[in-house]
N, C-alpha and C positions, 0 to 999 in steps of 0.2 A: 663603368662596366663592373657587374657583378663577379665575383669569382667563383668558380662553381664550387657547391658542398663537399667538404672533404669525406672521404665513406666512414663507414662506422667502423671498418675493420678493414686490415691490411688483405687478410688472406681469409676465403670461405673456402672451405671442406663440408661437401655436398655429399654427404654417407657417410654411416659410422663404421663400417666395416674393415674387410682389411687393408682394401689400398688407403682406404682417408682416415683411419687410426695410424698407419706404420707413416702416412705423410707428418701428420700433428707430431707423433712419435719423433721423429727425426726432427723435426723444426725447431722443438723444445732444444734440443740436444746440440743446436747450432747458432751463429753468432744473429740467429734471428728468432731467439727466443723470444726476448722479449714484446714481437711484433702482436697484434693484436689480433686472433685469431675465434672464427667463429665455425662451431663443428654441428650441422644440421644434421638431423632424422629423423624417422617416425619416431623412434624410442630409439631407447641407450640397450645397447647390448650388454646381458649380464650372463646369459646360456651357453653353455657349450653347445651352441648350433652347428659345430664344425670343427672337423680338424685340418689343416695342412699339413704335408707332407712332404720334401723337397730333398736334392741331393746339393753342396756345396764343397769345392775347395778352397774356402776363405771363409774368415766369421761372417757374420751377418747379426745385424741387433738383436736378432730375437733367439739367439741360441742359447742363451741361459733358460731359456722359458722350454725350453724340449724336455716332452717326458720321457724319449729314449730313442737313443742313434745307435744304428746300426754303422759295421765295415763289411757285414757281407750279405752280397743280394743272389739269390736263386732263380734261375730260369728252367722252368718245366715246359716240354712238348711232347708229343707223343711217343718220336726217335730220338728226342735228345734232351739232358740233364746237366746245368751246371751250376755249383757255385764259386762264385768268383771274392775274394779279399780285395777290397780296396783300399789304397795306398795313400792318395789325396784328396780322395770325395769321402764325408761322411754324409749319412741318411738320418735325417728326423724328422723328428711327428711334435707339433706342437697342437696344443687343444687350442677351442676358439675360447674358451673361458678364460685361460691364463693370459692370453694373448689381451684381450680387451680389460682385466683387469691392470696389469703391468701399465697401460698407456695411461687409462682412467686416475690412478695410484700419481704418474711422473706427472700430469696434468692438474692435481689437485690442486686447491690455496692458490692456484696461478690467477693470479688479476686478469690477465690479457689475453687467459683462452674461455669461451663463452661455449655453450650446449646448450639449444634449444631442442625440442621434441615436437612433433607435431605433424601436420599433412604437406608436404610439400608439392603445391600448386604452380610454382612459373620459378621459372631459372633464367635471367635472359643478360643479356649485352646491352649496355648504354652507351652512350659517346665516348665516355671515359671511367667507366666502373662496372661494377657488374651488379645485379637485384635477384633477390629470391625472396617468393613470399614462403614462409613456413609456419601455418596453424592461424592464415591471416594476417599476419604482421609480416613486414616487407623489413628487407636488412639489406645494407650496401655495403660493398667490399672491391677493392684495386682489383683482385682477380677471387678467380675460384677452379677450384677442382673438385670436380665431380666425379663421382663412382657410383653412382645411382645405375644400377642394374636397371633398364628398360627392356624388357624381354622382346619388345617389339620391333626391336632393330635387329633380334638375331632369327631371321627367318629363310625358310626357303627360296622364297621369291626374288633372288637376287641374281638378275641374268647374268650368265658367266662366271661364276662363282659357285662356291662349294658348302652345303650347310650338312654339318655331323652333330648329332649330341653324342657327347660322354654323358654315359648313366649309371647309376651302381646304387647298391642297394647292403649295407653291411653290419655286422652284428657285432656288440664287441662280448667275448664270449670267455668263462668262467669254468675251468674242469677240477672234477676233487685231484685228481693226479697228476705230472708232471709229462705234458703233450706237446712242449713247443720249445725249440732250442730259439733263448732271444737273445742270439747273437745276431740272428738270420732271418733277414726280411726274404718273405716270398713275393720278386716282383709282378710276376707273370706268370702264372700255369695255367696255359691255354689247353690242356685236355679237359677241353667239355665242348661239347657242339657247337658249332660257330653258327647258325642258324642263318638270319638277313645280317648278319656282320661280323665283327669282330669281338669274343668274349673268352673273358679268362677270368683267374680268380687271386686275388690281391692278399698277401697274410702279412700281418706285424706283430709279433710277437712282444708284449710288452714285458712277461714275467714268465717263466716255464710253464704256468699255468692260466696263463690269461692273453687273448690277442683278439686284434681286428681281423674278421675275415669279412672279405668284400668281393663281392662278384660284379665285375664290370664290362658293361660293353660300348660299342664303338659302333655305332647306326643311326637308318634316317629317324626309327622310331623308337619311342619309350615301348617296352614291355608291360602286357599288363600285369599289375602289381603281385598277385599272387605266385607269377612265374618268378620273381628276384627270389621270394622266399623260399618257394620248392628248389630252385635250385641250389641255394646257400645248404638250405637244411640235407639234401641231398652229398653236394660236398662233405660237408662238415662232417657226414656218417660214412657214407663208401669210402670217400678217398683220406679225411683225415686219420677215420677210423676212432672217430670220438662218437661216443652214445649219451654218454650223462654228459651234458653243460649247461649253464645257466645264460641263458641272455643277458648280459649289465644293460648295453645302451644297443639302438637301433641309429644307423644314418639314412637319408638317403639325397640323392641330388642329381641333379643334369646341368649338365653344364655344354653350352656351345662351342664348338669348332669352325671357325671357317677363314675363309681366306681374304673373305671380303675388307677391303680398304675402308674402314673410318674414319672420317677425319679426324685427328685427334687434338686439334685445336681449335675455336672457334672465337675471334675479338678474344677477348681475356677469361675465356671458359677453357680449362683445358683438363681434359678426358684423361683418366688413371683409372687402373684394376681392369678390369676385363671388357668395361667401354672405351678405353685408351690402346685397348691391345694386347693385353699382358695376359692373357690366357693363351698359351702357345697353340697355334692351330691343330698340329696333329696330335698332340697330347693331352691337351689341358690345362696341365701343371702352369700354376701362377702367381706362388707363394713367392717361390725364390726372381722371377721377373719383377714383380711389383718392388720388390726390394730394391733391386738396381734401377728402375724408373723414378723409384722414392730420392736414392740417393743422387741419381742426375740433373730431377727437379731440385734438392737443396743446393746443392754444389752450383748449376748455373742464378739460384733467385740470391744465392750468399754472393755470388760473382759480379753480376748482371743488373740483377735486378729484377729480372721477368726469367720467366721457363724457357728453355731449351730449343732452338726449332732441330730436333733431331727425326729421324729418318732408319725405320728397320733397314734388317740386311735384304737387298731382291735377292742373293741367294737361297738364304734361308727361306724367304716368302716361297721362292721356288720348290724347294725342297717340299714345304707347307702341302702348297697345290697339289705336286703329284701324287702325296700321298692321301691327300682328302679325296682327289678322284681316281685312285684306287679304291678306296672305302665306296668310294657313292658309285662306282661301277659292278665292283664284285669284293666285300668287305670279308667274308670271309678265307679269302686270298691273304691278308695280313700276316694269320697266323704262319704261312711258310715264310713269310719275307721277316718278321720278326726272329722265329729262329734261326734263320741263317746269319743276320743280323747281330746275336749273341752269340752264334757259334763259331763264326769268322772274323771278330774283332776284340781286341782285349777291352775290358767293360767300362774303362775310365775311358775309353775314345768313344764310347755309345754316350755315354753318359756327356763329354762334352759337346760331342755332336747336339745331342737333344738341349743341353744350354745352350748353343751358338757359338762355341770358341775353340770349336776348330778349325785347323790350318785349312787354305783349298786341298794342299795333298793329302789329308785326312779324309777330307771329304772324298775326294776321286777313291781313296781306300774303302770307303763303307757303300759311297755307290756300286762299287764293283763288286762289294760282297753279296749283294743280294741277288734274289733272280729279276734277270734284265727284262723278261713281256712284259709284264705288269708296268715297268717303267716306259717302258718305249711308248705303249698304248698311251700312258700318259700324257708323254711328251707330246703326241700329237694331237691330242684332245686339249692339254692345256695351250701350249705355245703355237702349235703348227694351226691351229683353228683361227689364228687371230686375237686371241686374248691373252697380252704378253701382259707379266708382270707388272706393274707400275711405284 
């Protein structure tokens, strides 16, 4: 009896992005460096296509790569202004350039990690391995993780379930004088017309004279494109009160929200970055999840041998839901329940909340803080209708 072919590689990383560089990244750095790894894409990322942005209280690998943390965040509404010092969460911004060069840099001269470029055409499960062809040529590996963005699975048509894009559109902007105190990130300032959803305006100050200002929203539909930029350019002049700046760079992106259950494993395929889950439903933010999915897959494959069969919170998923159908009911409601939200809770308990590590009595805390229709209506559109959690 034959024995079957042993694969070409231990571990395949199926996108080079941020969940399957921060995966390679960690690998490298663990007692399974030396395993043989192969890292698929169309192309190798070398652009600042992208920044991250994340709050932590504890390092995370890529904090030396931050072009600048903040300890105080700003919240603007119409009746109400605050900003708040933070004490154990710090805020940063790392670019996508630094980020992909740092991994590319610890991966060099290594024998045992492989990058190919090309069209990737089939991903699939065998008896006992996994295949992907990439540019024509077929490669076999014990497992894989995939981050391959398919936009086709994040859609409306998902009965019972809830689809939001986050969208935003942001300028990073250059003044001859000194218009920005960058101590002080501005998370939120939601005075500007909430229109079909939820929208406010994002500022990061990188130097007293230069920051990101981003306008973002929270709806079923993208804006046509002209309207991001009148309204940025609008902010940027009434309410900054800036007239002369240079535009350096432009972003822009959408990203999915919803509630829907993905499987996040399949035979020896298993799903990371924002196909695995890790784009938090009601916000987006996926920098700082992917990290801790990063480190759960190394920790149980150094342990085990194989990934994790782990399991989100149904709390949180709860929490998820009611608030994506507030959005998809009447989105620009958000804005009252987000300021009471900073107005009635000290900002390190918002901030754990939206990472998932608070107490349930924190949680009964910030439920209570907000206004309860919107939730109630919820409760019974999510749960009372028959479509519990799972």
């Amino acid at each position: 009896m034959n024995n079957p072919a042993k694969p070409d590689f231990d571990y395949l990383i199926a996108g080079g992005g941020c969940a399957g560089l921060s995966l390679l990244y960690a690998l490298l750095q663990s007692p399974l460096s030396g395993r043989k790894i192969l890292v698929a894409d169309r192309e190798q990322k070398t652009k600042n296509d992208r920044t991250w942005s994340f709050w932590a209280d504890s390092p995370t690998p890529f904090d030396h790569l931050a072009v600048k943390s903040w300890r105080q965040i700003e919240f603007l509404s119409d009746n109400f202004q605050q900003t708040s010092v933070l004490e154990k969460f710090t805020y940063r911004t790392i670019r996508g350039a630094d980020f992909y060069q740092a991994v590319y840099q610890l991966a060099a001269d290594r024998a045992n990690v492989c990058f190919v470029q090309g069209e990737i055409t089939e991903l699939r499960n065998t008896d006992d391995h996994v295949e992907i062809t990439v540019g024509g040529q077929r490669y076999t590996a014990a497992w894989a993780f995939d981050s391959l963005y398919d936009p086709t699975r994040f859609h409306a048509a998902q009965p019972g379930y809830h689809f939001i894009l986050q969208h935003f559109k942001g300028y990073v902007i250059r003044t001859e004088a000194s218009r920005f105190d960058p101590e002080k990130i501005t998370l939120h300032d939601f005075r500007t017309e909430q229109k079909d959803g939820a929208f406010f305006f994002y500022v990061l100050p990188f130097a007293p004279n230069r920051a990101l200002v981003e306008y973002t929203g929270f709806s079923k539909q993208l804006l046509p494109r002209p309207e991001y930029e009148a309204e940025l350019r609008d902010y940027i002049h009434n309410t900054l009160k800036i007239s002369d700046y240079e535009i350096e760079e432009e972003e822009f992106g959408a990203i999915p929200m919803t509630d829907f259950p993905f499987a996040r494993q399949t035979g020896r395929i298993v799903k990371i970055g924002v196909q695995g889950g890790q784009a938090k439903p009601s916000t987006g933010y996926a920098f700082y999840r992917i990290q801790q999915q990063t480190a759960q897959l190394v920790r149980a494959l150094v342990t085990t041998g194989r990934p994790p069969a782990s399991k989100p919170s149904r709390q949180f998923i709860a929490f998820d839901s009611l608030l994506l159908n507030i959005l998809h009911r009447n989105g620009p409601s958000i804005k009252a329940i987000f300021t009471q939200l900073f107005a009635k809770n000290p900002i390190e308990r918002v901030l754990r909340f939206l990472n998932e590590t608070t107490t349930p009595f924190e949680n009964l805390l910030i439920m209570a803080s907000v206004p309860a229709k919107p939730f109630l209506i919820s409760i019974k559109n999510v749960f009372l209708s028959g479509r519990l959690v799972k």
